[in-house]
N, CA and C of each residue as an Amber inpcrd file, in Angstrom:
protein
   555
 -25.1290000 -22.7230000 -23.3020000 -26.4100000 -22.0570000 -23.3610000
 -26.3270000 -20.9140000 -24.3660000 -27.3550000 -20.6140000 -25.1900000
 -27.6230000 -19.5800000 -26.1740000 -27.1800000 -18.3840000 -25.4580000
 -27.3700000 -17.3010000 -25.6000000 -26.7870000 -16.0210000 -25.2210000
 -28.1070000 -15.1680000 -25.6990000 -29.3070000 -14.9560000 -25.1680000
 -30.3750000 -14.1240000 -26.1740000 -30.5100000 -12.6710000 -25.8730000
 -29.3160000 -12.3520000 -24.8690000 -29.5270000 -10.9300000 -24.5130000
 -28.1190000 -10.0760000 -25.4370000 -28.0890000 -10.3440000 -26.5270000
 -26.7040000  -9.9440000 -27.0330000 -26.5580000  -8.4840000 -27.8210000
 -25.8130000  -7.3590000 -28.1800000 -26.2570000  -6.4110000 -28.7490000
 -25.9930000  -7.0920000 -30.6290000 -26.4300000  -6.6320000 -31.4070000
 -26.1000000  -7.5110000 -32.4530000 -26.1610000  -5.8180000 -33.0060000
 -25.2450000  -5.6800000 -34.2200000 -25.0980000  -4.7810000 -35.0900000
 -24.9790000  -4.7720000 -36.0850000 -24.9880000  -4.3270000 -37.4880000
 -25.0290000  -5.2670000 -38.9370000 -23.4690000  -5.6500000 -39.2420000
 -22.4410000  -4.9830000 -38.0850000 -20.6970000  -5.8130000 -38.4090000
 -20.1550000  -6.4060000 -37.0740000 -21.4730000  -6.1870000 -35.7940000
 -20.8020000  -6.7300000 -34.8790000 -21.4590000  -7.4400000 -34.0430000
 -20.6840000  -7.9830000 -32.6910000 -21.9280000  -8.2060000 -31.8340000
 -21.0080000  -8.6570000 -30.7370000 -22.2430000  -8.4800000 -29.2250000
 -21.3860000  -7.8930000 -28.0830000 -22.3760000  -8.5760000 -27.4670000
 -21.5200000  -9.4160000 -25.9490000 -22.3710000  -9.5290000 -24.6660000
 -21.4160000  -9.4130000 -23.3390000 -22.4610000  -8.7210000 -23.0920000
 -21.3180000  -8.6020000 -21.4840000 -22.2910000  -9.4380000 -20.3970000
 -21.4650000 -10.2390000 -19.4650000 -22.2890000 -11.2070000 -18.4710000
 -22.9800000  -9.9320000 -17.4290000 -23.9190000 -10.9150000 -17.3030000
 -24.3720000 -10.0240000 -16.0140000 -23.7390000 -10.5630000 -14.7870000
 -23.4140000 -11.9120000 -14.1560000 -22.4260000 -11.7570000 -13.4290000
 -21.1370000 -11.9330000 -14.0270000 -20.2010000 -11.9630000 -12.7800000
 -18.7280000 -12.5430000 -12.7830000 -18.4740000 -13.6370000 -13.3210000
 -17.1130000 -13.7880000 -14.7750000 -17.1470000 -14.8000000 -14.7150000
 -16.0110000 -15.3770000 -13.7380000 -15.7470000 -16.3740000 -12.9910000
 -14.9170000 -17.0760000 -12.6400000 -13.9480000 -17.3150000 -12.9960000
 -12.8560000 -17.1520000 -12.3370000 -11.1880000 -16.9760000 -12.8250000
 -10.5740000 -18.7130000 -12.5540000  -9.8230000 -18.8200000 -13.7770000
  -9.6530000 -20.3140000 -13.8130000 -10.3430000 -20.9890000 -14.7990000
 -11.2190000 -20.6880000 -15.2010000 -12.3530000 -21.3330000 -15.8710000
 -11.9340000 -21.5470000 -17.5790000 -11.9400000 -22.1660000 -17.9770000
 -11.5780000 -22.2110000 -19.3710000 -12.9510000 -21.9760000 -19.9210000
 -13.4350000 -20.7780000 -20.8020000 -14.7180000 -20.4620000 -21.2640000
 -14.6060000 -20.9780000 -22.8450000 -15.5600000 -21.4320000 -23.3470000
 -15.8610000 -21.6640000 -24.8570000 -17.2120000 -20.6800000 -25.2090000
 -16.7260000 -19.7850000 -26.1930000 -17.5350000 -19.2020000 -27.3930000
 -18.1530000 -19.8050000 -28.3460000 -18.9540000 -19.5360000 -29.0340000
 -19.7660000 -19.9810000 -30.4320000 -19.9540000 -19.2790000 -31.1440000
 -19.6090000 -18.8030000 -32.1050000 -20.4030000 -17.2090000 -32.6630000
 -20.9400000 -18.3820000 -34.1170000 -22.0030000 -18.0960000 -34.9730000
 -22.7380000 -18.4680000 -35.8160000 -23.4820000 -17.7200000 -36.6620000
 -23.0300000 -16.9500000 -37.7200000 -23.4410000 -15.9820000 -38.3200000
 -23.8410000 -16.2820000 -39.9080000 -25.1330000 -15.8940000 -40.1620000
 -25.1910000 -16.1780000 -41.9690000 -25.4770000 -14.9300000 -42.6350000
 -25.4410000 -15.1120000 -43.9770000 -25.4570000 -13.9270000 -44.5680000
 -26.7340000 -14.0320000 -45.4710000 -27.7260000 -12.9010000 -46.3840000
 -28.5950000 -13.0390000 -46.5220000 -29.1160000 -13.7270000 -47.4990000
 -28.0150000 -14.8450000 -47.9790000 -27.8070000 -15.8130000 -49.3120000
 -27.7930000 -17.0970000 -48.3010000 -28.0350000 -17.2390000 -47.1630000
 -28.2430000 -18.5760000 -46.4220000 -26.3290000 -19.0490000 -45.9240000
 -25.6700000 -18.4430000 -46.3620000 -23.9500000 -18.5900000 -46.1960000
 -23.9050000 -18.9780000 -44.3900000 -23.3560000 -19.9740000 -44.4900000
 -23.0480000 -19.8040000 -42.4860000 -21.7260000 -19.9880000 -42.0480000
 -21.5560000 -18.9000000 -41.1210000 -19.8150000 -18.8900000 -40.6860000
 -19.8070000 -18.7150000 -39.2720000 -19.0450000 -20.0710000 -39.3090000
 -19.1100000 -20.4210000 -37.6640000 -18.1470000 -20.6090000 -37.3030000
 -17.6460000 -19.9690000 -35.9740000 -16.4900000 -19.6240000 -35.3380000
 -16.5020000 -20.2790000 -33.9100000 -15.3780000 -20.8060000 -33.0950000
 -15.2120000 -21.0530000 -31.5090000 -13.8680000 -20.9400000 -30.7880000
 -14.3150000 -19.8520000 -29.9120000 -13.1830000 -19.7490000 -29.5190000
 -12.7900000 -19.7570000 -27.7040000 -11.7500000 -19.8320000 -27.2860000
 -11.5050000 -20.3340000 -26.2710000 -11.1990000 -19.1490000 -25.1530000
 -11.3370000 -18.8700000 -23.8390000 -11.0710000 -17.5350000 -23.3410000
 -10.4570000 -18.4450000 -21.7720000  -9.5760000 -17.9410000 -20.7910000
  -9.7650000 -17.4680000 -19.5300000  -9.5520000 -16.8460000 -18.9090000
 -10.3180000 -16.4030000 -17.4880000  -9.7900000 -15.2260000 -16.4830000
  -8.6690000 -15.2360000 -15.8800000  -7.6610000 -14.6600000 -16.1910000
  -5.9870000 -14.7810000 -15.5810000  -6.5770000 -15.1580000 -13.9300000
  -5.6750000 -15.6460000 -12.9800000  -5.6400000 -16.4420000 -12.1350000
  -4.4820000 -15.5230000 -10.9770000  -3.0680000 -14.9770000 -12.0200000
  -2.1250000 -14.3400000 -10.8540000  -2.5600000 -13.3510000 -10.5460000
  -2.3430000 -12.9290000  -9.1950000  -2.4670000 -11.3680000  -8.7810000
  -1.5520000 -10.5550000  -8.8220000  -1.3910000  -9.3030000  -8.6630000
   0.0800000  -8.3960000  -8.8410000   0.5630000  -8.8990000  -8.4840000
   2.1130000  -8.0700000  -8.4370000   3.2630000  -8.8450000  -7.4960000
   3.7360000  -7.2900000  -6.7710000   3.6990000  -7.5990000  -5.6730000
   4.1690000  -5.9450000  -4.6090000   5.5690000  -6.6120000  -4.6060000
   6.3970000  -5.6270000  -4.7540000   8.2820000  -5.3930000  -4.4690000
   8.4390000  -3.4390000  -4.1980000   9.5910000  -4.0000000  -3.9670000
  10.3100000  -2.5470000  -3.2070000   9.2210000  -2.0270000  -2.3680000
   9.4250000  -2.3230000  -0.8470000   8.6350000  -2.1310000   0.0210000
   9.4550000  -1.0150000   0.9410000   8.9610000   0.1500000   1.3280000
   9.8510000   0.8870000   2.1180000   8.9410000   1.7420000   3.3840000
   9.7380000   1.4890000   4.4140000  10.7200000   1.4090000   4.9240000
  11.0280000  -0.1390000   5.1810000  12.2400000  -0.3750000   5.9590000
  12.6290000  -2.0010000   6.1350000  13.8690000  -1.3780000   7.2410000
  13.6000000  -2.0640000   8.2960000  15.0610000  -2.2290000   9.2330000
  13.9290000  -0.9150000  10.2550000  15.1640000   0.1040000  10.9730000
  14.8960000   1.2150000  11.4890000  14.6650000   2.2420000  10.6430000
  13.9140000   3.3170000  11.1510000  13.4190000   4.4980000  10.6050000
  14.3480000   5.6730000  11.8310000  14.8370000   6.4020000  11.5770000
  15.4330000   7.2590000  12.6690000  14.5120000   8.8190000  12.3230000
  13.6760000   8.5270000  11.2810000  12.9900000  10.2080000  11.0100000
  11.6860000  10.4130000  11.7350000  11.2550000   8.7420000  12.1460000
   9.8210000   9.0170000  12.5960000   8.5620000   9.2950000  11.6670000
   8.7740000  10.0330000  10.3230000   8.0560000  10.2210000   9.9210000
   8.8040000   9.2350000   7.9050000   8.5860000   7.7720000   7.6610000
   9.3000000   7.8070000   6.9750000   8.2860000   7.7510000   5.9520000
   8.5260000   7.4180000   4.3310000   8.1450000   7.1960000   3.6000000
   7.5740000   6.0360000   3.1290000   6.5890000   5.2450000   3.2150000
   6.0560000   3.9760000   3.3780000   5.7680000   4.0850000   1.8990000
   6.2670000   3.0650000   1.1970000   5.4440000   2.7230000  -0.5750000
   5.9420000   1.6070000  -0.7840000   5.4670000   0.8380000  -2.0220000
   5.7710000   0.1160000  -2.6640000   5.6040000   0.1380000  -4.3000000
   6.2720000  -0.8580000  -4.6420000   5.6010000  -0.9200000  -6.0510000
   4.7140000  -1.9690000  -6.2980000   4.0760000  -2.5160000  -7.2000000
   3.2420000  -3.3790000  -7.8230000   2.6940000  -3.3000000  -9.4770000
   3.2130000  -4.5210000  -9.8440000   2.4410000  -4.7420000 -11.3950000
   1.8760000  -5.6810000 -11.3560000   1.2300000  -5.8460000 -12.1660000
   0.6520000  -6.9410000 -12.9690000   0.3160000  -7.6140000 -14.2300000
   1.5720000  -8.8880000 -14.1350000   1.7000000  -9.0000000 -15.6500000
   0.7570000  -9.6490000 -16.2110000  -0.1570000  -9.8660000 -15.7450000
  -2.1910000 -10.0330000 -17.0400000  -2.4640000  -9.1080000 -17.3450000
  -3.4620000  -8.8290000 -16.5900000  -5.0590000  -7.5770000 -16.8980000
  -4.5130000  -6.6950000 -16.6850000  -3.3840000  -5.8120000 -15.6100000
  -3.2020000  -5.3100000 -15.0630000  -3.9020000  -4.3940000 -13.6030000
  -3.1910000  -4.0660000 -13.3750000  -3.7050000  -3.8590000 -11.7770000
  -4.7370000  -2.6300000 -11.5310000  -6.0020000  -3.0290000 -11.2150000
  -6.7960000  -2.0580000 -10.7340000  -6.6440000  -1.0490000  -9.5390000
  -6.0690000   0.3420000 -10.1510000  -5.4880000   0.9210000  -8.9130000
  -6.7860000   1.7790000  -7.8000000  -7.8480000   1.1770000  -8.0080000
  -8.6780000   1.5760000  -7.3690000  -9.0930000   0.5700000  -6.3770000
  -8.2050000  -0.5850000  -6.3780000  -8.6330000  -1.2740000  -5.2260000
  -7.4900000  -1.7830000  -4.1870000  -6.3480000  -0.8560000  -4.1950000
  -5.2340000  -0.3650000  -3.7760000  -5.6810000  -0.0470000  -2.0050000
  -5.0100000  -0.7510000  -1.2500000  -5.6760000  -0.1690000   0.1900000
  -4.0680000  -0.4710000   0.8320000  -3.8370000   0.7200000   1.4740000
  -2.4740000   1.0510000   2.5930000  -2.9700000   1.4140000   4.0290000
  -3.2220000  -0.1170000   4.4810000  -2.7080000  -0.0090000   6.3360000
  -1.8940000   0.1440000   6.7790000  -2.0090000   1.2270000   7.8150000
  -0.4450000   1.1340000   8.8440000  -0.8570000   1.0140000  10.5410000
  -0.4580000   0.2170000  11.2420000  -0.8180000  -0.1780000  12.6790000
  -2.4550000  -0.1110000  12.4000000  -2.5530000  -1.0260000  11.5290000
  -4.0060000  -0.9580000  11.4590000  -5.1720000  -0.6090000  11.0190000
  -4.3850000   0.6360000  10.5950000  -5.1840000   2.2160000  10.4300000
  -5.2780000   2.2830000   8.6350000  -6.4520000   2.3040000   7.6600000
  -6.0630000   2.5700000   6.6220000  -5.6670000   4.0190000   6.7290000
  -4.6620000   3.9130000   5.2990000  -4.2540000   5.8020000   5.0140000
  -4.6470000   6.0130000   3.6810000  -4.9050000   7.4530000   3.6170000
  -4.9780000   8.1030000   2.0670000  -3.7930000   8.2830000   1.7820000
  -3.4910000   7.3230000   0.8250000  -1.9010000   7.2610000   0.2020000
  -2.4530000   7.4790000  -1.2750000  -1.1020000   8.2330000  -1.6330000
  -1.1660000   8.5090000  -2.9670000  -0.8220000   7.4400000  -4.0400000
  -0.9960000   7.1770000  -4.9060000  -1.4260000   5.8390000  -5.5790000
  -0.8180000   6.3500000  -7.1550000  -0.3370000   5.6220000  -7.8310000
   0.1090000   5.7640000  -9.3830000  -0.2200000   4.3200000  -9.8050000
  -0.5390000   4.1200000 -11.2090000  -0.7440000   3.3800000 -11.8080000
   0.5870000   1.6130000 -11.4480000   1.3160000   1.6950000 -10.5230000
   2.5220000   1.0430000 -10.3020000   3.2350000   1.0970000  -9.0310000
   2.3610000   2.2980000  -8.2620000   3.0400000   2.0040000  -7.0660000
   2.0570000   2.8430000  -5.8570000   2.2980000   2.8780000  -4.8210000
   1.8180000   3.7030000  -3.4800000   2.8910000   4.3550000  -2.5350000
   2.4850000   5.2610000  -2.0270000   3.2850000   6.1320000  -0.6720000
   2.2760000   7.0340000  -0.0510000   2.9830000   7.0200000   1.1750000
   2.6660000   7.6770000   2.2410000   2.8760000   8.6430000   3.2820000
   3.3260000   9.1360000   3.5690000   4.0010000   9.8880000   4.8470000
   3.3560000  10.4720000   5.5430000   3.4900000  10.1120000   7.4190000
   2.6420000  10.2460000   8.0760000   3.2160000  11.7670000   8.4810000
   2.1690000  12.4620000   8.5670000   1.8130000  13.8150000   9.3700000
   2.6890000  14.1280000  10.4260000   2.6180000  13.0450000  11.0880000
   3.2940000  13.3720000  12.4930000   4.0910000  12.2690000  12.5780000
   5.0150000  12.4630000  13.7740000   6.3400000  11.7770000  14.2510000
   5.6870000  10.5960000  14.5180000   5.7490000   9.0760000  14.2340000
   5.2450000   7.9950000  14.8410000   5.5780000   7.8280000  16.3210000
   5.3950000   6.4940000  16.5800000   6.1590000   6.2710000  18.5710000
   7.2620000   5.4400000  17.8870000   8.5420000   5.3620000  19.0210000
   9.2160000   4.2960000  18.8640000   8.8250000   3.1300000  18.9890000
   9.1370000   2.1390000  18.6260000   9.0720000   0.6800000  18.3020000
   8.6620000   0.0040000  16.8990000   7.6610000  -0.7740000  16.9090000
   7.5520000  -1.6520000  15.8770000   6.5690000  -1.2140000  15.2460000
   6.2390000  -1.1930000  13.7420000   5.3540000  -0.5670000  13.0910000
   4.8220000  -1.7010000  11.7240000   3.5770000  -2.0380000  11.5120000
   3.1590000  -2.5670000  10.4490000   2.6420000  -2.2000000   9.9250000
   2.6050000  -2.6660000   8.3590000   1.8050000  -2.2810000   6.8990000
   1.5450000  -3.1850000   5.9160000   0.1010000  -3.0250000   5.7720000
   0.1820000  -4.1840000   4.6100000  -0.6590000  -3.2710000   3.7390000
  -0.2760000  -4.3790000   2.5450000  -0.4890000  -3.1590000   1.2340000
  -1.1190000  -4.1830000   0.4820000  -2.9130000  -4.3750000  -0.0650000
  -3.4990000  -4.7940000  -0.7730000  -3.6680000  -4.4460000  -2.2100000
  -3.6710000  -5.1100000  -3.1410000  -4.0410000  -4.2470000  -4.8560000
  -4.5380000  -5.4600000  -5.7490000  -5.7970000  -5.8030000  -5.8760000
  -6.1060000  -6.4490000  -7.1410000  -5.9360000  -6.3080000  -8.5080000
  -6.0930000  -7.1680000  -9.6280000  -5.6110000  -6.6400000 -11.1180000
  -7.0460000  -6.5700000 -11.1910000  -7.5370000  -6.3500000 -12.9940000
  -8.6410000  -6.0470000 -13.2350000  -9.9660000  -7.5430000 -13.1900000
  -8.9580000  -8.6500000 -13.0770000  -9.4150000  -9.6590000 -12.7310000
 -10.2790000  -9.6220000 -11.8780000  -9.7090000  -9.0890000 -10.7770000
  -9.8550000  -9.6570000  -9.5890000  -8.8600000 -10.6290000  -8.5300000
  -8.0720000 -10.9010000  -8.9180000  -6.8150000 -11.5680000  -8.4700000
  -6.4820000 -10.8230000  -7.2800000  -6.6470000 -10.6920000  -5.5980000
  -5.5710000  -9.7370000  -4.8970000  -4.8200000 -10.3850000  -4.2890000
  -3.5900000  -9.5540000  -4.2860000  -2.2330000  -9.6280000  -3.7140000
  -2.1580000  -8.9540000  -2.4400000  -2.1100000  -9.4730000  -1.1560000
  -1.7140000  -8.9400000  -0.0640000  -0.1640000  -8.9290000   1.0040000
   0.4090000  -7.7330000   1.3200000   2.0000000  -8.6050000   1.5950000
   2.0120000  -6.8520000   2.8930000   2.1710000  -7.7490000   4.1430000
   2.4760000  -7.3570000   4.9480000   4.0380000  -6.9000000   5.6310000
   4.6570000  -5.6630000   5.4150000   5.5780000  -6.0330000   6.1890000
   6.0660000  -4.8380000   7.8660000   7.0820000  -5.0710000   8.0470000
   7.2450000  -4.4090000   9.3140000   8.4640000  -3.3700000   9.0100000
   8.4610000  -2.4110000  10.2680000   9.7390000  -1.7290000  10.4150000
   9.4600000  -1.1020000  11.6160000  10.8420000  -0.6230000  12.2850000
  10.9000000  -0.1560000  13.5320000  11.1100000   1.4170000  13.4980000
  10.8190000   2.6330000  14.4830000  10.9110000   3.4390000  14.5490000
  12.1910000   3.5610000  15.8950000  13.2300000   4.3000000  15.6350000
  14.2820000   4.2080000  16.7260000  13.6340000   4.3230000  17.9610000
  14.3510000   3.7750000  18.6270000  14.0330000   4.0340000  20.5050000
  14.7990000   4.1290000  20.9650000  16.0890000   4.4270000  20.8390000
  17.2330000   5.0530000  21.3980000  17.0330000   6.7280000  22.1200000
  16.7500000   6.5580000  23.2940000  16.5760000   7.8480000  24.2390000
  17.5690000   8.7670000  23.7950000  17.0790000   9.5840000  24.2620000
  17.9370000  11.3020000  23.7620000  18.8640000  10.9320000  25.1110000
  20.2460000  11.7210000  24.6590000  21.4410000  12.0510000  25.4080000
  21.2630000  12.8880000  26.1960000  21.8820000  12.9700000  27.2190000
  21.8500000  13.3870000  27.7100000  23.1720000  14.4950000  28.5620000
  23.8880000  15.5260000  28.8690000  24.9140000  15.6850000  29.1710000
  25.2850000  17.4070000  29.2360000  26.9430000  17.6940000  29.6590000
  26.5240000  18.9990000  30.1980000  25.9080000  19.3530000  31.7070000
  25.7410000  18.2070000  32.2880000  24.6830000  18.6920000  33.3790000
  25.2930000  19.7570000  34.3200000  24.6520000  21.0190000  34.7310000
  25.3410000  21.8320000  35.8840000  23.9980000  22.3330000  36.7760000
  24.3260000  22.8400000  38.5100000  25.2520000  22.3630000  38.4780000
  25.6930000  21.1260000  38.6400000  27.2990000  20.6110000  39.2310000
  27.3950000  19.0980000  39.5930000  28.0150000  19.2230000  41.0820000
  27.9740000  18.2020000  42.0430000  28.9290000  18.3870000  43.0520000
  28.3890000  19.4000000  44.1550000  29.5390000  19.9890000  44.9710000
  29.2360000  20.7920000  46.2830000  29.6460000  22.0120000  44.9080000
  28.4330000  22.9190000  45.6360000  28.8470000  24.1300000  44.7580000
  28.9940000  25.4500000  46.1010000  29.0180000  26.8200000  45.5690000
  29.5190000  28.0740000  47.1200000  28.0110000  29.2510000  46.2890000
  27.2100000  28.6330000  45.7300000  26.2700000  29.5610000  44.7790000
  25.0680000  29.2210000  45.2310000  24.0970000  30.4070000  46.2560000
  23.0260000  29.6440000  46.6500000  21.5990000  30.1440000  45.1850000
  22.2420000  30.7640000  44.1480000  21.2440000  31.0880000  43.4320000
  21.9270000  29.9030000  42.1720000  21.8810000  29.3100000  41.8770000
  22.7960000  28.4550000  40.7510000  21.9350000  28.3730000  39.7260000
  22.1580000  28.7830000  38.3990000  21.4300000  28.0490000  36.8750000
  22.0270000  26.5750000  36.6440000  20.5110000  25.7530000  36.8440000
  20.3210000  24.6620000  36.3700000  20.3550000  24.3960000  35.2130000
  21.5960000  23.7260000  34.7420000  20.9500000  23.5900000  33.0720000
  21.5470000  22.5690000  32.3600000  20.8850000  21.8220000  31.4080000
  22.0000000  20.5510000  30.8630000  21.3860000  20.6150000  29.0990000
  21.8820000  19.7550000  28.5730000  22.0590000  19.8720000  26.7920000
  21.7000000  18.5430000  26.1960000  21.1020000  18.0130000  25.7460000
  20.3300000  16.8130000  25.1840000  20.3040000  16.9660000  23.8090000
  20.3220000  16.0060000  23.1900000  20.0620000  15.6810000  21.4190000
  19.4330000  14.1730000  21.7850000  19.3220000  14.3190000  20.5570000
  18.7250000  13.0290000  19.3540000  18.8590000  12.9210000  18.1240000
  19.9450000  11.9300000  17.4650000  20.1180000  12.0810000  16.1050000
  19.4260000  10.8240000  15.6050000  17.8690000  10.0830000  16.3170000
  16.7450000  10.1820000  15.6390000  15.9850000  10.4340000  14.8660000
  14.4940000  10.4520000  15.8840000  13.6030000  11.0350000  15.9370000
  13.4860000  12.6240000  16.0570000  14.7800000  13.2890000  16.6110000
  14.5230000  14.4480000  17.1960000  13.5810000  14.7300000  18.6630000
  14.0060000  15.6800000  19.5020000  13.4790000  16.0750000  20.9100000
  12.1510000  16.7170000  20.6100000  11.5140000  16.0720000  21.3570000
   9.8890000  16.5210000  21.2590000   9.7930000  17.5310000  22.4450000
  10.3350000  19.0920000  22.4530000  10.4560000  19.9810000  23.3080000
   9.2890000  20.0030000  24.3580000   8.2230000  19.7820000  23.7880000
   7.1920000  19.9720000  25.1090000   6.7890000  19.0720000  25.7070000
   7.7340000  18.0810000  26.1250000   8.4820000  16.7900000  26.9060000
   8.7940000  17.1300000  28.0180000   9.6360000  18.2770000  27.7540000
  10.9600000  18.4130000  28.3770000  10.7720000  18.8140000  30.0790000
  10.7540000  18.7120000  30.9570000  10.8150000  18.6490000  32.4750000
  11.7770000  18.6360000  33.5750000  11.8260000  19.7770000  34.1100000
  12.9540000  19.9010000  35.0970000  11.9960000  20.0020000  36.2150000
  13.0480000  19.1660000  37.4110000  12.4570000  19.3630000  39.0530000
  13.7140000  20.0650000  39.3350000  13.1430000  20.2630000  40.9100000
  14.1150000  20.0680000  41.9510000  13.6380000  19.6710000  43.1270000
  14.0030000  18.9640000  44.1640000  13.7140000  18.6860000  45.1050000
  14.1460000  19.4190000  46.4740000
């Protein structure tokens, strides 16, 4: 089909679609130009919309996290159009985050201490195509309970006023102090 909405200039000439074109598509051009001596120079040429989407690598964290609060990023390129970093989206348990974003990669770090157990993220990024790449992965936050030890007192003691007291770590997550709870019965 003709093209009649085109900008034409006396050295150039330009059309941009009004929609999308379709990726995959092998497009053919025509250009047909004369000069004011009747001369005609006619050109065709061949175009298509790249098809791959980025590729996400180096994904972090992976395995256990013992900080609770780790550093979630990845990288991503894209060897066509390259990658539109405005359509970059970082879920974690669900939740999108405002992650900071570079032309090649994303990160995150959450505010606060996560929970122990299992944690997911998936990390979306289209190129300028339109092509997106989506790649989900997992990691665990430790759940190894704090220690416990030191305990006094222990046993038959001869002290009817006695200091209760014992000593706990976590080389975790760290002790979330306003946890912490003593009885007595």
């Amino acid at each position: 089909a003709v093209i009649t909405d085109l900008t034409v200039g006396v050295a150039s000439v330009s059309y941009t679609p009004v929609d999308a074109l379709e990726a995959g598509v092998t497009y053919t051009v025509k250009l047909t130009v004369a000069d004011k001596a009747g001369a005609v120079s006619e050109v065709i040429w061949t175009f298509a919309l790249e098809t791959d989407a980025p590729e996400i690598t180096d994904t972090t964290p992976t395995g256990v996290d013992e900080t609770g609060t780790p550093l979630i990023s990845a990288k991503f390129a894209d060897a066509g159009v390259g990658a539109d970093v405005d359509t970059v989206r970082l879920v974690v348990d669900g939740d999108a985050v405002n992650a900071a974003v570079t032309a090649a990669s994303v990160s995150f770090r959450p505010a606060n201490v996560l929970a122990s157990g299992a944690h997911s993220v998936t990390l979306s990024v289209a190129d300028v195509a339109g092509n997106v790449a989506e790649l989900t992965w997992e990691f665990n936050v430790e759940d190894t309970a704090p220690s416990v030890t030191n305990v006094e007192p222990a046993g038959t003691i001869n002290e009817d006023m006695p200091v209760l007291s014992a000593s706990y770590a976590d080389s975790g997550t760290g002790i979330d102090v306003d946890t912490v709870q003593l009885s007595l019965k």
